[in-house]
TORMAR-972474 format. One record per residue (C-alpha): residue in three letters; x, y, z. Coordinates in pm, whole numbers, plus 50000, padded with zeros to 5 digits. Example, Ala and Ser with C-alpha at 12.3 -4.5 7.8 and 13.67 -1.06 7.14 Angstrom:
// TORMAR-972474
<ALA,<51230,49550,50780>>;
<SER,<51367,49894,50714>>;
This chain:
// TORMAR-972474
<UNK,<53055,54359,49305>>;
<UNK,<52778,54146,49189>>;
<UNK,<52540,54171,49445>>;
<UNK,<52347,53811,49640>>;
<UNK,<52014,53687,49439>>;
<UNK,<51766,53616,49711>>;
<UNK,<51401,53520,49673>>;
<UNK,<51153,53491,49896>>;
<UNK,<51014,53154,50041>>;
<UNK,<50761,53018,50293>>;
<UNK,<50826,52683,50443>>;
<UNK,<50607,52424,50574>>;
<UNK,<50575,52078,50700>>;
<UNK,<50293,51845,50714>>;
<UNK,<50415,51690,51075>>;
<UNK,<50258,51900,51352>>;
<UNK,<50640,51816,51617>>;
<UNK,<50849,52038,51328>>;
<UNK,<50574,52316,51281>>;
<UNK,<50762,52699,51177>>;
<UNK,<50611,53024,51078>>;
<UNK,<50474,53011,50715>>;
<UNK,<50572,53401,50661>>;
<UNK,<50766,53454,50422>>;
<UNK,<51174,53476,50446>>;
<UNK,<51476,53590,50258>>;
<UNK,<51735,53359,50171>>;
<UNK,<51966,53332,49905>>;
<UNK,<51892,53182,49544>>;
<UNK,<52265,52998,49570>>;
<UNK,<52138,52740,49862>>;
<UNK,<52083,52375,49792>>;
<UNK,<51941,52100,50020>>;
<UNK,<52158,52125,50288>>;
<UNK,<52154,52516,50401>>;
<UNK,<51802,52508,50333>>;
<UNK,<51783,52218,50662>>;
<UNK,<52027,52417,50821>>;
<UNK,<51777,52737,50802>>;
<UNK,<51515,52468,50912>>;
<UNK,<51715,52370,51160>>;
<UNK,<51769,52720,51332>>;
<UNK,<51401,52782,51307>>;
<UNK,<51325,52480,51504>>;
<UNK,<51616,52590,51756>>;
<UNK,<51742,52208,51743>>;
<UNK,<52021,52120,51935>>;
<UNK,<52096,51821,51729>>;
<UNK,<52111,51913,51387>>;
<UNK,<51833,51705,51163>>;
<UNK,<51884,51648,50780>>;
<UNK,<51558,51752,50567>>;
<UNK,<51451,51722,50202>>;
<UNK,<51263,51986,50034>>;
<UNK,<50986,51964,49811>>;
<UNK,<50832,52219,49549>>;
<UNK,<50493,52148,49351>>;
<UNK,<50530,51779,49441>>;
<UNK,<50872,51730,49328>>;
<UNK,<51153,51711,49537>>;
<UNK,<51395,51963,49510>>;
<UNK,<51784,51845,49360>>;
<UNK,<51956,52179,49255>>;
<UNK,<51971,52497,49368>>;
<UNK,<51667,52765,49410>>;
<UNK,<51870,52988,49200>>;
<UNK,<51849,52673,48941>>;
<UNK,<51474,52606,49010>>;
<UNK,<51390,52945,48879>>;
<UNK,<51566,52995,48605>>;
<UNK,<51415,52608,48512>>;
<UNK,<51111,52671,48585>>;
<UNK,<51076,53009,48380>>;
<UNK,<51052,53194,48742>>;
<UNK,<51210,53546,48886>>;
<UNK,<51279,53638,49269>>;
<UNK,<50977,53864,49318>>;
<UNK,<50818,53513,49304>>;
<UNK,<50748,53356,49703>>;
<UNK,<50865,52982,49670>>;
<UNK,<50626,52736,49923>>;
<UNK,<50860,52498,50005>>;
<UNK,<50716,52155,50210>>;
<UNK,<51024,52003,50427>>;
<UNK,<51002,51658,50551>>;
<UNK,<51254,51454,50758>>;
<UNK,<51533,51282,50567>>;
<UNK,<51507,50948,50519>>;
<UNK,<51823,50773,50491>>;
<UNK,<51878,50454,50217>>;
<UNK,<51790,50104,50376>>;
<UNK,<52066,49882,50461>>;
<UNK,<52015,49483,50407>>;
<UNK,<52006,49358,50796>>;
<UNK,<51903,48963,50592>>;
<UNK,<51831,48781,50337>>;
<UNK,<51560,48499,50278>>;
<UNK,<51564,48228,50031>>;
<UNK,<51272,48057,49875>>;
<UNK,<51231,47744,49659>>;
<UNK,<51017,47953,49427>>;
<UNK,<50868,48321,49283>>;
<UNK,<50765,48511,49622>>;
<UNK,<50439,48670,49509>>;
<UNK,<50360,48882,49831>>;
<UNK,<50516,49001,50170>>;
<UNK,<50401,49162,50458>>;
<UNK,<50530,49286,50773>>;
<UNK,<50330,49162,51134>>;
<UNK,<50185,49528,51271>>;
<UNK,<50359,49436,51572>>;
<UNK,<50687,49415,51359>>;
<UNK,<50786,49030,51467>>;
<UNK,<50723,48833,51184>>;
<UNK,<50725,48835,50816>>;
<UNK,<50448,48668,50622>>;
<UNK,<50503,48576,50281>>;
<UNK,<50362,48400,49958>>;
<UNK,<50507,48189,49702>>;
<UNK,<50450,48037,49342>>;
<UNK,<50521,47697,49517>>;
<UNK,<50191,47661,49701>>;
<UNK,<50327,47773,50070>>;
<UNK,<50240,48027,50326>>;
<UNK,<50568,48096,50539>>;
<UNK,<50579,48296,50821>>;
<UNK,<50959,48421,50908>>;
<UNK,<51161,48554,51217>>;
<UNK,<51322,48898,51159>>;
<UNK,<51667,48734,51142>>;
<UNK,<51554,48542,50866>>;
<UNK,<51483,48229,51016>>;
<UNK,<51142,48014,50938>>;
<UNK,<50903,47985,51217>>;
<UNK,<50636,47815,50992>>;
<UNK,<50475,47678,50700>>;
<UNK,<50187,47493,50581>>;
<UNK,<50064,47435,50206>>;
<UNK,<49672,47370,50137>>;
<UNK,<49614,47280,49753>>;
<UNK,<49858,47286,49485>>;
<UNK,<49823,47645,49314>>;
<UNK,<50032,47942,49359>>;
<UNK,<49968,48139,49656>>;
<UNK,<49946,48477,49487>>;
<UNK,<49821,48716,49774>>;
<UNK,<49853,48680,50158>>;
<UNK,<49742,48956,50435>>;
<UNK,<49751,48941,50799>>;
<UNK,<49419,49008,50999>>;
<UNK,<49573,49034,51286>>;
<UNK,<49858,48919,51491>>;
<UNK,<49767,48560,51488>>;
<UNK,<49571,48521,51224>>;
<UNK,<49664,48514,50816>>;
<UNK,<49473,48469,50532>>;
<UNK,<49610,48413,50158>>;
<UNK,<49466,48348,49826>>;
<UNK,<49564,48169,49499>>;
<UNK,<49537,48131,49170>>;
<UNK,<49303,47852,49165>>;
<UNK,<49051,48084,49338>>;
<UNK,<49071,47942,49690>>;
<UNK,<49109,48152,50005>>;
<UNK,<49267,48012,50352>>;
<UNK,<49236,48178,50682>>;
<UNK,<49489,48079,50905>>;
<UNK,<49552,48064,51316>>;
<UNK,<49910,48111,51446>>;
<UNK,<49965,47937,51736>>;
<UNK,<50301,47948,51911>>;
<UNK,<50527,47798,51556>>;
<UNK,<50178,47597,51390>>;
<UNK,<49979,47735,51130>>;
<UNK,<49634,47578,51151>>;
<UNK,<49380,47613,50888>>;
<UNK,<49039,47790,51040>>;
<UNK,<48801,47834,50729>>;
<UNK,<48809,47826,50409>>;
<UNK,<48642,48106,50173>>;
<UNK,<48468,48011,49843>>;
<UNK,<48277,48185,49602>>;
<UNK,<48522,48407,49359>>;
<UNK,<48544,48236,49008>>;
<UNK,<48872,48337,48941>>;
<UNK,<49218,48379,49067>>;
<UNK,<49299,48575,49383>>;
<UNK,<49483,48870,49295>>;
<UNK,<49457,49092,49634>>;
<UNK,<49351,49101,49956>>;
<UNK,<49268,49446,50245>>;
<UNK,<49199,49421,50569>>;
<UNK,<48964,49656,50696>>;
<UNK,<49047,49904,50993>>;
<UNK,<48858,49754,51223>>;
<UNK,<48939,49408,51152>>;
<UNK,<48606,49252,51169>>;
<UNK,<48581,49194,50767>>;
<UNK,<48866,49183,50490>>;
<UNK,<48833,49218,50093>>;
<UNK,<48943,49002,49771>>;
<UNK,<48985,49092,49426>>;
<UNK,<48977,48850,49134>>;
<UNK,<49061,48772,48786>>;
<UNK,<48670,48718,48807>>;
<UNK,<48617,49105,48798>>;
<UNK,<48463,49111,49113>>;
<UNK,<48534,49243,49481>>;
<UNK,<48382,49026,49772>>;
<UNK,<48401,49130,50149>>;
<UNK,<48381,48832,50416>>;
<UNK,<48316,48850,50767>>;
<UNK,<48596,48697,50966>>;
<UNK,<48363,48720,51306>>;
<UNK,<48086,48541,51178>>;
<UNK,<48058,48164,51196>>;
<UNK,<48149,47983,50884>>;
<UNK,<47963,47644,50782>>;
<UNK,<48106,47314,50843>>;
<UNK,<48138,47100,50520>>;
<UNK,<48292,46766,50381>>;
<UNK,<48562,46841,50112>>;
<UNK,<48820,46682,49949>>;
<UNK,<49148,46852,50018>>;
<UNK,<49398,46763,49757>>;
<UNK,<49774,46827,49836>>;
<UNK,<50078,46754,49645>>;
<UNK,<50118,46437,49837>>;
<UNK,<49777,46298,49863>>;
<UNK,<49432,46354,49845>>;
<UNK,<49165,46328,50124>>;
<UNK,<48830,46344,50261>>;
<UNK,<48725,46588,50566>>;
<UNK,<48575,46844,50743>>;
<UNK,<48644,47198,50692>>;
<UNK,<48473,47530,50802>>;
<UNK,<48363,47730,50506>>;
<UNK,<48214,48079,50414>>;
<UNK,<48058,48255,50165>>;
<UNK,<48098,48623,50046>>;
<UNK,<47872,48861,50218>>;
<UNK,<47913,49174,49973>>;
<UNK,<48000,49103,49618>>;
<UNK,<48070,49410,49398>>;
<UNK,<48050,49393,49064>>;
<UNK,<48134,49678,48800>>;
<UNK,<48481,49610,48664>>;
<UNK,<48534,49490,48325>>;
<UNK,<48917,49363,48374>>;
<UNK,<49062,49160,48626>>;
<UNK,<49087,49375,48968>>;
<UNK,<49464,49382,49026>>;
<UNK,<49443,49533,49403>>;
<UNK,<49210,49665,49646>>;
<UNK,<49271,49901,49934>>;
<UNK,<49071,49988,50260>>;
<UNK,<49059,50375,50372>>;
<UNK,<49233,50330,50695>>;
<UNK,<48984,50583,50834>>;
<UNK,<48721,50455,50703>>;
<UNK,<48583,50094,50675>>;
<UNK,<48307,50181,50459>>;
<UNK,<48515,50303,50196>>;
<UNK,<48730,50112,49971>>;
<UNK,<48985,50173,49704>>;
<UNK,<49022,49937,49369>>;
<UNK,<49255,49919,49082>>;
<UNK,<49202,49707,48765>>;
<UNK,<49327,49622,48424>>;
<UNK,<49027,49810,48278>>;
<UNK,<49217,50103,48377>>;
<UNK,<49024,50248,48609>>;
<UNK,<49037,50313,48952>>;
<UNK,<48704,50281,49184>>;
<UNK,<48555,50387,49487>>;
<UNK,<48308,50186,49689>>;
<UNK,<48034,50271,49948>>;
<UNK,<48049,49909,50141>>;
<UNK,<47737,49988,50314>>;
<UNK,<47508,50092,50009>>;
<UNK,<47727,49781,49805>>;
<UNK,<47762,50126,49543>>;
<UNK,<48063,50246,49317>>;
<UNK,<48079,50599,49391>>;
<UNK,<48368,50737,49204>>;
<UNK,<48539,50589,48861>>;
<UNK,<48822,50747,48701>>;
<UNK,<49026,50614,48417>>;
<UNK,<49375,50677,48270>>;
<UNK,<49498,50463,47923>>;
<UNK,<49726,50199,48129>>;
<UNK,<49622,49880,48316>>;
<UNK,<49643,49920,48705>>;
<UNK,<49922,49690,48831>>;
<UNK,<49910,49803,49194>>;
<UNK,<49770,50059,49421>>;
<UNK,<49887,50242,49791>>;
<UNK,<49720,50487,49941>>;
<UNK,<49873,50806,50136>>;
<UNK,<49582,50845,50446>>;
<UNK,<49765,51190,50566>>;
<UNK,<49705,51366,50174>>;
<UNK,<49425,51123,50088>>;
<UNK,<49567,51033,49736>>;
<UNK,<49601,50703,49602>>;
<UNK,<49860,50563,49402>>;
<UNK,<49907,50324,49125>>;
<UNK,<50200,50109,48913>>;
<UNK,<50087,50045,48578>>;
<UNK,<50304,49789,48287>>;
<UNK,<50450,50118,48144>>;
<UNK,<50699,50176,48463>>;
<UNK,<50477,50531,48553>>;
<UNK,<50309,50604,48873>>;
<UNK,<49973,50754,48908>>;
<UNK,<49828,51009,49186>>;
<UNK,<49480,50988,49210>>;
<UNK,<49234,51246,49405>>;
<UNK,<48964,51133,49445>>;
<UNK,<48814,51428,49599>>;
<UNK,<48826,51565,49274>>;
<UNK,<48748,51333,49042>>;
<UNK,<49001,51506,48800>>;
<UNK,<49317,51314,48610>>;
<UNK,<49547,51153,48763>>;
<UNK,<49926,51328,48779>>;
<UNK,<50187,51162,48589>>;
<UNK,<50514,51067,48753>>;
């Protein structure tokens, strides 16, 4: 009789409620995802059973450990560290909202209530969870391209014809408060900064400019040109009180350390991605890869950002060390 391959492993989770003992234990090669959670699941002495997913050097693991070894040239006096995290099941579609045009950007109200989104057809929208429209408002004729809330009642978005709006909800209105000017080039991102006293653009102009949204903004006559007509009024304005400059591509998207509101996070089509000191106005940290920078996240609990790039890979970034990014 052939006797049981077992190998040893040491498991691990980076969510303090599902902590186990990180010695090592003796299980058999044949197990896949699901006795794995069920050994998880004893550990944790769970009443109701909990499905996890297992990860190994970054990569989630799909076959069997007995599989994993032999694929990855290993033998069972190796000790496999195995990170568990909570299954997350597949999103169901609870709606679906239709627009006139391209949407260009979502996002979700922190308090989860409303949706804010973007579109190539000039509009800000703000929608119910159920779909329905609450509100919308359209100032200028160019294709909203980025929007962000600042906080629960207030929006800002910007557009391609490098013009920023800050908005005020109030109750189902939209009402323009100021108006930022100063970028020389389309708006192609926007952060908010943790502690909500300043927010960040990026441009086609290269540049990153930081605005105070507590500060008092200057009141000027403008002409404010919809589709429908043109006008004459008053409008608060402000001007950029950082401007960073360094890029030599259109900035494609900026992110705020969400720890941190000195430090900020920027991707470009000169395929780098930055770091910035806001309060010495400094780059700090530059590293490159050989794609342009489509997009960028960034994972606060490991500290690593990500990127989408225009050929369909994903990028980890440390910027801790400085080193290449990992390939997915």
């Amino acid at each position: 009789m052939t006797e049981e391959r077992k190998v040893q492993v040491s498991f691990y989770s980076r969510q303090s409620k599902y902590a186990v003992t990180d010695a090592p234990i003796l299980v058999p090669t044949k197990l896949k995802r699901f006795g794995l959670s069920e050994i998880i699941n004893h550990l944790l002495g769970l009443d109701d059973p909990i499905p996890f997913d297992f990860i190994i050097n970054g990569k989630f693991l799909r076959v069997s450990l007995d599989n994993y070894l032999n694929a990855h040239s290993l033998s069972t006096e190796n000790t496999l560290k195995i990170e568990f995290v909570e299954l997350s099941l597949p999103p169901s579609e609870s709606s679906t909202i239709i627009q006139d045009d391209w949407i260009s950007s979502v996002k979700i109200q922190k308090s989860n209530t409303h949706i804010l989104t973007g579109s190539f057809d000039s509009y800000v929208r703000i929608w119910t969870q159920s779909g329905s429209l609450l509100t919308s408002t359209a100032d200028g004729d160019s294709p909203i391209k980025c929007v962000e809330w600042l906080n629960d009642e207030t929006v800002v978005a910007g557009n391609l014809q490098r013009e920023i709006y800050v908005y005020d909800l109030d109750g189902e209105s939209l009402n323009l408060s100021y108006t930022c000017i100063g970028h020389e080039g389309g708006i192609e991102s926007i952060a908010n900064s943790p502690n909500k006293d300043h927010f960040a653009t990026a441009s086609w102009d290269k540049t990153i400019r930081l605005w105070s949204h507590l500060e008092d903004g200057e009141a000027v006559n403008v002409a404010k040109k919809s589709k429908k007509k043109q006008k004459t009024n008053f409008q608060t304005v402000k001007n950029h009180k950082i401007c960073l400059e360094g890029h030599s591509g259109a900035v494609s998207s900026i992110k705020f350390d969400p720890h941190d509101a000195n430090t900020l996070y920027s991707g470009s089509w000169d395929h780098s991605v930055r770091v910035w000191d806001l309060n010495e106005e400094l780059n700090t940290t530059t590293m490159n890869c050989e794609k342009v920078i489509g997009c960028m996240g960034y994972l606060p609990e490991s500290k690593v950002i990500m990127t989408g790039h225009v050929d369909g890979s994903i990028r980890l970034w440390d910027p801790r060390t400085k080193g290449n990014p990992h390939l997915i």
